[in-house]
C-alpha positions as CSV (number, residue, x, y, z in Angstrom):
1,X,-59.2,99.1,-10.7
2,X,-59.0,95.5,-12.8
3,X,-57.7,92.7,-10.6
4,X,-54.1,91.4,-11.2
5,X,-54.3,88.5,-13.2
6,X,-52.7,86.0,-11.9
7,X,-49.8,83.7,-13.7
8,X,-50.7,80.5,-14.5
9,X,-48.1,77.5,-13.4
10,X,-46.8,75.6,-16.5
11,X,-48.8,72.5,-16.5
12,X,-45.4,70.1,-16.6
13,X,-44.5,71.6,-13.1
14,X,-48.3,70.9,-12.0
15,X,-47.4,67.4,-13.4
16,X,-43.9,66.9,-12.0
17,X,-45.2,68.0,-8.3
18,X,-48.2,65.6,-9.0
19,X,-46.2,62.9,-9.9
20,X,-43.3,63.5,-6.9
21,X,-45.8,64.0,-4.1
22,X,-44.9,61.0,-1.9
23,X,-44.4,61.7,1.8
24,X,-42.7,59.0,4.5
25,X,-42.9,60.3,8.2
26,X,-39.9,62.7,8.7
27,X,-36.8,61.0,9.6
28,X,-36.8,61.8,13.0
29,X,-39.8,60.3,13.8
30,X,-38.3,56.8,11.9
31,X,-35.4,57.0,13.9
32,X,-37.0,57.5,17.2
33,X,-39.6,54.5,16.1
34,X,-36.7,52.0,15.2
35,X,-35.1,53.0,18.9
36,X,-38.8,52.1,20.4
37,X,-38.4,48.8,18.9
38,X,-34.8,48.1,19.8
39,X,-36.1,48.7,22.9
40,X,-38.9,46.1,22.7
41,X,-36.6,43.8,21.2
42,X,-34.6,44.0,24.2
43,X,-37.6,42.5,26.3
44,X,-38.1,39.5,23.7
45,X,-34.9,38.4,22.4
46,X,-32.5,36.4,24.4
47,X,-29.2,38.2,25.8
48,X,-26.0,37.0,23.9
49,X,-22.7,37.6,23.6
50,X,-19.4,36.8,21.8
51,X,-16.0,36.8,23.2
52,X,-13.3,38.9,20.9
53,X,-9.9,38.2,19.9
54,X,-7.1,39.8,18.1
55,X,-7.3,39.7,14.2
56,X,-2.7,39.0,13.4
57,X,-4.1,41.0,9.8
58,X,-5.9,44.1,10.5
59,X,-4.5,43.8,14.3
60,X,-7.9,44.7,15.4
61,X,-10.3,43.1,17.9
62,X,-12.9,40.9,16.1
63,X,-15.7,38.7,17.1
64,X,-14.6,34.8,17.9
65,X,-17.1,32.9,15.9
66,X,-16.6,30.1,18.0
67,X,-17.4,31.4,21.1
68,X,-21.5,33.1,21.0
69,X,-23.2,32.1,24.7
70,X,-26.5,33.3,25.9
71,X,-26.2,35.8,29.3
72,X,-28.8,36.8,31.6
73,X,-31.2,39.6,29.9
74,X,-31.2,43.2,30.4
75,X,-33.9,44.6,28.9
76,X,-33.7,48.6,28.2
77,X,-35.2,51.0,30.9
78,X,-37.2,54.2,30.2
79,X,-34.3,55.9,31.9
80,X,-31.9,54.2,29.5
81,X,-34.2,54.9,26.4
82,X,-34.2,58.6,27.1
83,X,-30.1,59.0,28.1
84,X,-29.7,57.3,24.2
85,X,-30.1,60.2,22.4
86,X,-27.8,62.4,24.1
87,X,-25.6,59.2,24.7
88,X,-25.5,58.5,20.8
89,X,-24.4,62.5,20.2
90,X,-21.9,62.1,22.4
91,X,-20.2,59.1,21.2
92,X,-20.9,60.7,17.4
93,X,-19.3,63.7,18.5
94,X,-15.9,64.2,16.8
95,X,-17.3,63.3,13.7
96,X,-20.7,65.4,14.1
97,X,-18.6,68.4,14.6
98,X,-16.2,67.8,11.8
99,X,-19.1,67.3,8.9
100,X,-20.5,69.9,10.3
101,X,-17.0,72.5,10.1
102,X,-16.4,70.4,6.7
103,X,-19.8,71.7,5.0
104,X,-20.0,74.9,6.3
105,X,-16.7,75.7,4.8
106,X,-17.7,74.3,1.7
107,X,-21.2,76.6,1.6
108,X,-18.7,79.6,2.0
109,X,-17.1,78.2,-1.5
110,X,-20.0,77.5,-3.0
111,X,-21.2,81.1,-2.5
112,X,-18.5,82.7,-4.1
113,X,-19.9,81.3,-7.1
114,X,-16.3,80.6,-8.1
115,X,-17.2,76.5,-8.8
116,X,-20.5,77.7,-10.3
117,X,-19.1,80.3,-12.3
118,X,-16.2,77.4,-13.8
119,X,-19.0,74.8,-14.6
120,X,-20.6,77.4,-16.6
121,X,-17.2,78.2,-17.9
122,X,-16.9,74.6,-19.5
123,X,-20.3,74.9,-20.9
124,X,-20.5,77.6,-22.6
125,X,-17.3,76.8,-24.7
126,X,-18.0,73.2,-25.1
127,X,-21.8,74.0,-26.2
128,X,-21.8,73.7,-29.6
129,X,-19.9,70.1,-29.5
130,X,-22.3,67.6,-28.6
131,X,-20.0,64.3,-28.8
132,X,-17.7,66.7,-26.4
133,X,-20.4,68.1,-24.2
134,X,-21.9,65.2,-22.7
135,X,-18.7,63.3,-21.5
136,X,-16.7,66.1,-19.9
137,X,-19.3,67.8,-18.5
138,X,-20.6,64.0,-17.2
139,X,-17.5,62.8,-16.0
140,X,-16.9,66.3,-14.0
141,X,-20.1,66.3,-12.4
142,X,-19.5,62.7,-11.7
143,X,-16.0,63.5,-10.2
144,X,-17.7,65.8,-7.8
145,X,-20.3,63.4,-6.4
146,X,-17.9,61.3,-6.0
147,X,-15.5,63.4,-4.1
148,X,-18.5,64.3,-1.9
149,X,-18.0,68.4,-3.3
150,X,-21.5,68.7,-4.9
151,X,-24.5,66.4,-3.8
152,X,-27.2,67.8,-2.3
153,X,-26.1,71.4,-4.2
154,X,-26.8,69.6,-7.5
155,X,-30.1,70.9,-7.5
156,X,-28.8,74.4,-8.6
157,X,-27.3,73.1,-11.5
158,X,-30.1,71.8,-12.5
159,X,-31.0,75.3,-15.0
160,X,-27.5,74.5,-16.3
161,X,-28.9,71.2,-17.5
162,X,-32.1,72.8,-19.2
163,X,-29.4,75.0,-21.0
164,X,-27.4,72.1,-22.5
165,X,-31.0,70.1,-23.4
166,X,-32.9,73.2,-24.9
167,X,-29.5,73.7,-27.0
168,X,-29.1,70.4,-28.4
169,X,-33.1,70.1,-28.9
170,X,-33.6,67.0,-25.9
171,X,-35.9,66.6,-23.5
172,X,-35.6,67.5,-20.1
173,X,-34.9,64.1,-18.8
174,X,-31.7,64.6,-20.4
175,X,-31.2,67.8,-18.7
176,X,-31.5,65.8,-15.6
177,X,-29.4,62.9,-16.9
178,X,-26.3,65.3,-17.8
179,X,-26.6,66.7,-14.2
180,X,-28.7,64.7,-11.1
181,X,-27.9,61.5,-12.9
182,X,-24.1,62.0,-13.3
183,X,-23.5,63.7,-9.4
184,X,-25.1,60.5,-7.8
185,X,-23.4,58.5,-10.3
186,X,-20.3,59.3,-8.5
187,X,-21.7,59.9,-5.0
188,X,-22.9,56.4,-4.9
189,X,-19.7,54.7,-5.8
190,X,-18.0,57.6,-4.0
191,X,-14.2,57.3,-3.0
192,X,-13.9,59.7,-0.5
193,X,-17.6,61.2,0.7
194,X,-17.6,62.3,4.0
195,X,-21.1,61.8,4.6
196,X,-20.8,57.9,3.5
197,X,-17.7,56.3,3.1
198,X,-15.7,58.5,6.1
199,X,-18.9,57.9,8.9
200,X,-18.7,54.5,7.5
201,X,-14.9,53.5,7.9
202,X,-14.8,55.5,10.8
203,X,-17.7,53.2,12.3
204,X,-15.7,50.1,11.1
205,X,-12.4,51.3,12.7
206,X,-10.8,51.4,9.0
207,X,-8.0,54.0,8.1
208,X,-9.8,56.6,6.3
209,X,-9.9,56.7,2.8
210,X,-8.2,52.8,2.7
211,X,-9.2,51.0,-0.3
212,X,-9.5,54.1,-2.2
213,X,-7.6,52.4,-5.2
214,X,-10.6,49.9,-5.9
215,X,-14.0,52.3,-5.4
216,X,-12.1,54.6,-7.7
217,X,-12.1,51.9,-10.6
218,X,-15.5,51.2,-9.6
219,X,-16.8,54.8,-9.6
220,X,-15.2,55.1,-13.1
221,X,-16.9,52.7,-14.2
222,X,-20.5,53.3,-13.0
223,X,-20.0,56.9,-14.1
224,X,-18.5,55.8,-17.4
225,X,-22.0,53.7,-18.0
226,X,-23.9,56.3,-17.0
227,X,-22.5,58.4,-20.1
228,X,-22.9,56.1,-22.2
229,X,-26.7,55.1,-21.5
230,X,-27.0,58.7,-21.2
231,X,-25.7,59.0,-24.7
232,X,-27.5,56.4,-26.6
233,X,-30.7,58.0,-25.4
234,X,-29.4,61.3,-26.7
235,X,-29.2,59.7,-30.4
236,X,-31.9,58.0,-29.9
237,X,-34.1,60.7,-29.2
238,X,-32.2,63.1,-31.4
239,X,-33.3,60.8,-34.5
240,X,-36.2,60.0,-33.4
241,X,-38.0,62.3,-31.0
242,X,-41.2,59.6,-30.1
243,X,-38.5,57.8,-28.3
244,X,-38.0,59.9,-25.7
245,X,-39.8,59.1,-22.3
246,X,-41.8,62.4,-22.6
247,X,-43.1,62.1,-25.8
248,X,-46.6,63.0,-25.5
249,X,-47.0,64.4,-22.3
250,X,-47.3,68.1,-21.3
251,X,-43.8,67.7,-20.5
252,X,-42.3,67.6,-23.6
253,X,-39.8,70.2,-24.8
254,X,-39.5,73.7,-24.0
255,X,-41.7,76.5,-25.0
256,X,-41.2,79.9,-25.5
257,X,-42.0,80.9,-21.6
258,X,-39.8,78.6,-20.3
259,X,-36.8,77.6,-22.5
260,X,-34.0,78.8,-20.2
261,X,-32.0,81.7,-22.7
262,X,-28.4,81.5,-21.9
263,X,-25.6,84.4,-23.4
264,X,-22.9,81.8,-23.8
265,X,-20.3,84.6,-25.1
266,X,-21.1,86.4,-21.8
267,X,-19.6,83.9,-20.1
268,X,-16.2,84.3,-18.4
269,X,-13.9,82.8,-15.8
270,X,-12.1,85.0,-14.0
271,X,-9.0,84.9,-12.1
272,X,-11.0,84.9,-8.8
273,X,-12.8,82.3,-10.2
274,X,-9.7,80.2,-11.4
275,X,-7.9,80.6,-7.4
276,X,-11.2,79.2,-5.9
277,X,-10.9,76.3,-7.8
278,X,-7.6,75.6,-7.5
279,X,-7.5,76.4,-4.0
280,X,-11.0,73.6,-3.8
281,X,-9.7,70.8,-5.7
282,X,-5.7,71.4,-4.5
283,X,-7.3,71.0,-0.9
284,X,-9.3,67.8,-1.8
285,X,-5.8,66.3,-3.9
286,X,-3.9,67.4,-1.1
287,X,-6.5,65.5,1.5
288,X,-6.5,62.2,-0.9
289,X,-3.1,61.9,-0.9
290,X,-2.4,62.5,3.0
291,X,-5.1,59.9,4.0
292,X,-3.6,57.3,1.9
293,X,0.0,57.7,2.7
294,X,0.3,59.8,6.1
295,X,-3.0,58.3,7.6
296,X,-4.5,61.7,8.2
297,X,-8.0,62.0,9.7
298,X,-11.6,63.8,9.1
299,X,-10.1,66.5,11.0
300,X,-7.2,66.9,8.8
301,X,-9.8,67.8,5.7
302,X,-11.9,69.9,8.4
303,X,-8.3,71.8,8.8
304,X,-8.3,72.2,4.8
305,X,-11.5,73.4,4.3
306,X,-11.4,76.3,7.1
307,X,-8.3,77.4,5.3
308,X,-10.3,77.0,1.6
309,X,-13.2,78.9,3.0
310,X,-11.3,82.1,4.6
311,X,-8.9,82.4,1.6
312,X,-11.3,82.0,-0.6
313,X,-14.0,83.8,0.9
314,X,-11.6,87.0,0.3
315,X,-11.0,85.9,-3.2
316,X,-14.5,85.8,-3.8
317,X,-14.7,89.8,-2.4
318,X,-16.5,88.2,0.8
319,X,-15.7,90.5,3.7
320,X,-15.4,88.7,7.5
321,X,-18.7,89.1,8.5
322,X,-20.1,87.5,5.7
323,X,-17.6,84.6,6.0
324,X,-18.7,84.0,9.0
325,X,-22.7,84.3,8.3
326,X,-22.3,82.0,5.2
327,X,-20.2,79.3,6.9
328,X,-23.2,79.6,10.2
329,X,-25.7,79.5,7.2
330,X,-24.3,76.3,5.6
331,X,-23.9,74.3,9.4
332,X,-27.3,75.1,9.7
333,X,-28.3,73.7,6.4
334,X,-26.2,70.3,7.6
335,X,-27.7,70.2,11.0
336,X,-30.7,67.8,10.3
337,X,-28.3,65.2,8.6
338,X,-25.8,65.0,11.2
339,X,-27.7,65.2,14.2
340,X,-29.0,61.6,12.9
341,X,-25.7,60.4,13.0
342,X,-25.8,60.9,16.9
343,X,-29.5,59.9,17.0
344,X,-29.2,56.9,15.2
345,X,-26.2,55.8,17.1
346,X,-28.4,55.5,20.0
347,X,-30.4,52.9,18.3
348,X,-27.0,50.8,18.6
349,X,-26.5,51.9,22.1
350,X,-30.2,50.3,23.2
351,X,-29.7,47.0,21.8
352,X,-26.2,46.9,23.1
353,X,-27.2,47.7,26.3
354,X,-29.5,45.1,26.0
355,X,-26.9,43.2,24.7
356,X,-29.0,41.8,21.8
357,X,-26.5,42.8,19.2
358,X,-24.2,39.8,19.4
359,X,-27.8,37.3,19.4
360,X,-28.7,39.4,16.2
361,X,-25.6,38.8,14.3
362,X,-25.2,35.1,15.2
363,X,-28.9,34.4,14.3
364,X,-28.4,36.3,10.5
365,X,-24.9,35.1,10.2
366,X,-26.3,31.2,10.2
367,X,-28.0,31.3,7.1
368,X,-25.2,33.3,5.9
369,X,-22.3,31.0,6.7
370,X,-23.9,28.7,4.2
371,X,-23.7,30.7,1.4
372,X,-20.1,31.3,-0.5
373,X,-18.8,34.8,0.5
374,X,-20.0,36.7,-2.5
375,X,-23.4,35.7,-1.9
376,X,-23.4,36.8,2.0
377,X,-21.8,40.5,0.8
378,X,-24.4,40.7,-1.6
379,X,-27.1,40.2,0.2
380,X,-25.7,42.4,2.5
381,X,-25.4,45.3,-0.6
382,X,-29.1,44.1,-1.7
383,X,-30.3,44.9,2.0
384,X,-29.1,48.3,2.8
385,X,-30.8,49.1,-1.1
386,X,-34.0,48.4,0.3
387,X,-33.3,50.2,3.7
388,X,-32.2,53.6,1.8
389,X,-35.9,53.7,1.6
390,X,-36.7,54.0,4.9
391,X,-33.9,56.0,6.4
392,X,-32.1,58.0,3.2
393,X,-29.7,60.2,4.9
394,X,-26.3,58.9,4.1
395,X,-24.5,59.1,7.6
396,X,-28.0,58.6,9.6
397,X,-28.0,54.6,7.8
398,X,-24.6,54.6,8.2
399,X,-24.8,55.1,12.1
400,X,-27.6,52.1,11.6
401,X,-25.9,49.5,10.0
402,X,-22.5,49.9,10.6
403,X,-22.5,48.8,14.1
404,X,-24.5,45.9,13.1
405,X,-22.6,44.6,9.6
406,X,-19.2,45.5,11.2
407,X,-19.4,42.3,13.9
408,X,-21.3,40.2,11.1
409,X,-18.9,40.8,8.6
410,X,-15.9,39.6,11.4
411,X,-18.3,36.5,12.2
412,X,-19.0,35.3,8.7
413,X,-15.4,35.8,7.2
414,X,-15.4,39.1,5.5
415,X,-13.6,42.3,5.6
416,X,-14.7,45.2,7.1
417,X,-13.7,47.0,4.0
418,X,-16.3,45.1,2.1
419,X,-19.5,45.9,4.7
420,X,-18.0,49.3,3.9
421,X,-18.8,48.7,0.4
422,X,-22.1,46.6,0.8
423,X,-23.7,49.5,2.7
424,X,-22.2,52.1,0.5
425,X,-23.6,51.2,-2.8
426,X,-26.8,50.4,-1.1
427,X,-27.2,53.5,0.4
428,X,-25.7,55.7,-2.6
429,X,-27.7,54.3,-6.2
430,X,-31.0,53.9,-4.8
431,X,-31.0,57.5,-4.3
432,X,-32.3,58.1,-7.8
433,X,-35.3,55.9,-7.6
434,X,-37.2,56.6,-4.4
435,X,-39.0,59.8,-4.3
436,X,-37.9,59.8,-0.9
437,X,-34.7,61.4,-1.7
438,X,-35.1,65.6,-1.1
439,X,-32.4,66.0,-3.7
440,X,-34.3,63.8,-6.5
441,X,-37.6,65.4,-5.8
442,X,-36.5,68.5,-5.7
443,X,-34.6,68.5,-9.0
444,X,-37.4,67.0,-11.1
445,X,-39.7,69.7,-10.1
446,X,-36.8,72.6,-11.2
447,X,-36.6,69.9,-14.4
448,X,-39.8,69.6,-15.0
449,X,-40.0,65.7,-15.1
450,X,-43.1,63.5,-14.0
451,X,-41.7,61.0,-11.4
452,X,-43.3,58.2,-13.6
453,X,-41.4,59.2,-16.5
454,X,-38.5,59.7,-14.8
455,X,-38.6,55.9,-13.3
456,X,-39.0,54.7,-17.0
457,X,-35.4,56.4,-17.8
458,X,-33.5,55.6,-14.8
459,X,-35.0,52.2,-13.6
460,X,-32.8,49.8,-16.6
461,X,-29.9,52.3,-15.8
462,X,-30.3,51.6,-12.1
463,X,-30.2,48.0,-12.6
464,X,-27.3,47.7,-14.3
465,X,-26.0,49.8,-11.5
466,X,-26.6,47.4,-9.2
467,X,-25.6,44.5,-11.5
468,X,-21.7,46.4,-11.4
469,X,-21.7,46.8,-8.0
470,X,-22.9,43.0,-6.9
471,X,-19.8,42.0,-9.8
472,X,-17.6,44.4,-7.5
473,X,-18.5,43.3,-4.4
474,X,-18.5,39.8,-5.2
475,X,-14.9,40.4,-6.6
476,X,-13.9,42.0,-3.4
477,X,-14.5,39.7,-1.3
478,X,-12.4,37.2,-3.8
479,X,-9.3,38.8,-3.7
480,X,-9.8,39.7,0.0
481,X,-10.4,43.5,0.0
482,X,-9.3,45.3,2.8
């Protein structure tokens, strides 16, 4: 009997795996080595504290500037090391538990295919209408990221893209532009995400969602650049097809095996489908609103989501049992993110134990106090970029260095609003560039885009990226953002 032949891979996948092959250490293993040097540090750097007072603004307790003084040292025990893990998990908690109901809900959602079945509602009767395409379909994936409602989920939409590149004869960076490029857009100048902003204000002691009004205008406008980079490479390639990044490589185009075929007159949005998403983006306007005027709290959207999820759930012809098995499935597909939030809190925990935090903060915020205030938030923003690399779970760098930024923003004069936003956009952009991100690997390989190539697109787009948001930042600290 003749051997099964076996199926050849399509030699851009073998390049696009090539090219995003890049492994760190897992994440666990970097928290758990930064703890083992917090705890060094705690044996070699002086014990130091500051004495608070009350801030007449915010009415919050600050650092006193004036009043840093060394104390006697007490360096971290092994006994101590070990009780920071479960230590930092408990002080997380609340807000472990809460992501964790949030997105588990949300997975219920997302498997009634309601959202999915809506985006490819939009496409298939905008298809044919390139100058219409691109924006709308841009600025709603944008809106999501930034909302926090698709991120890491982006990668299934990823096909979607092929669809709209195959159809208007681009390449397949495009396909990821229209899709990866435009959900990060808006997840890294997010307004509401609970993974970044909410663990991050929450850290801070901010009302939740405060300053919405400003990241808005700033997510706008990163998204609105996006589109429009986005867009000149479209006509750019469209006229001239040795312009694209992928011209000459393996990569290029899409051949008969692989050219996603779509039925776009197929396509329909039931009224299942319209109640999902009414019921989804209702809850999140609903949440917006409350956190801004009433104060409401990550448990409040927690509340909405569990309601989302059961109704919907029905809607979507999902029986109990599976409600249940698909909310369990999605909280187990969150568990690695937020049990570094509790983990990485323990970091904090060690070096204030050692009380090393407050010797930290007044040795960085020296240099710092002689630079203007833009300059010292910047450098702040330009910090956490670089960090992303190392640790590039949202709420895990979050639970890092908040508890740092939060006292050195009080000692060298800025908000807390604005450390907020320095660690934000430094976590969130620099998602696209480092091939440590799951999500960004993950979707080139579905794309079928060599890392390298990829890089050439994004990098001038990144920059500018970073360009807006060190104008921003600079500009909140002007008008005293808060």
């Amino acid at each position: 009997m003749e051997a099964t032949k076996k199926i050849k891979e399509p030699e851009h996948l073998i390049q696009a795996k090539k090219a995003t092959k890049f492994k760190l250490p897992d994440t666990y293993l970097i928290i758990v080595g930064i703890m083992i040097f917090a705890a060094i540090l705690t044996y070699i750097i002086p014990a130091g504290v500051y004495h608070m007072k009350m801030d007449p603004v915010t009415g919050k307790k600050v650092l006193d500037a004036s009043t840093f003084h060394y104390v006697k040292q007490t360096p971290t025990t092994l006994i101590q090391f070990l009780l920071a893990f479960s230590h930092g998990l408990k002080k997380q908690g609340t807000m472990i538990l809460n992501v964790i109901l949030i997105c588990g809900c949300f997975h219920v959602v997302n498997e009634t295919k309601g959202l999915s079945n809506f985006f490819a509602y939009v496409i298939a009767r905008l298809h044919s209408k390139v100058l219409l395409i691109i924006p709308i379909i841009m600025a709603l994936f944008g809106f999501l990221g930034s909302t926090g409602a698709l991120v890491n989920s982006t990668i299934a939409f990823i096909p979607l893209g092929l669809v709209i590149a195959s159809q208007m004869k681009m390449d397949r960076v495009f396909a990821m532009a229209v899709i990866y490029l435009s959900t990060f857009a808006g997840f890294g100048s997010s307004f509401m995400s609970v993974n970044s902003v909410q663990v991050a204000q929450q850290i801070a002691e901010l009302p939740l969602l405060s300053g919405s009004g400003f990241r808005m205008v700033v997510s706008a406008i990163i998204v609105g650049v996006s589109i429009i980079y986005s867009l000149i490479y479209c006509f750019m390639v469209r006229k001239d097809p040795t312009k694209s990044v992928l011209w000459g490589t393996t990569a290029w185009g899409f051949d008969d095996l692989d050219a996603p075929q779509v039925d776009f007159e197929k396509i329909k949005l039931d009224w299942r489908d319209a109640v999902i998403c009414l019921l989804t983006f209702g809850s999140f306007g609903l949440f917006v609103w409350g956190a801004i005027t009433q104060h409401w709290g990550q448990d409040m959207m927690a509340a909405f989501m569990v309601f989302v999820a059961v109704v919907g759930g029905w809607v979507g012809h999902m029986n109990c049992t599976q409600i249940a098995r698909t909310f369990v499935e999605g909280a187990r597909k969150v568990l690695y993110g937020v049990l570094l939030i509790g983990f990485a809190s323990g970091i904090s925990l060690i070096m204030a134990d050692g009380r090393i935090i407050h010797t930290i903060i007044h040795a960085v915020s020296i240099p710092l106090s002689h630079m203007s205030g833009p300059w010292a938030a910047v450098c702040m923003f330009w910090f956490n970029l670089l960090f992303n690399f190392f640790v590039c779970s949202a709420s895990g760098q979050a639970a890092i260095v908040m508890p740092i930024m939060t006292p050195m923003a009080d000692i060298v004069g800025l908000t807390r609003q604005v450390a907020v936003l320095a660690y934000q956009y430094g976590d969130g952009l620099s998602n696209t560039i480092f091939p440590v991100s799951s999500s960004l690997v993950a979707s080139l390989a579905i794309a079928g885009v060599p890392f390298d190539r990829w890089l050439k697109f994004q990098i001038p787009l990144f920059l500018i990226w970073v360009a807006i948001a060190s104008v921003a930042i600079s500009i909140a600290v002007l008008i005293g953002y808060h």
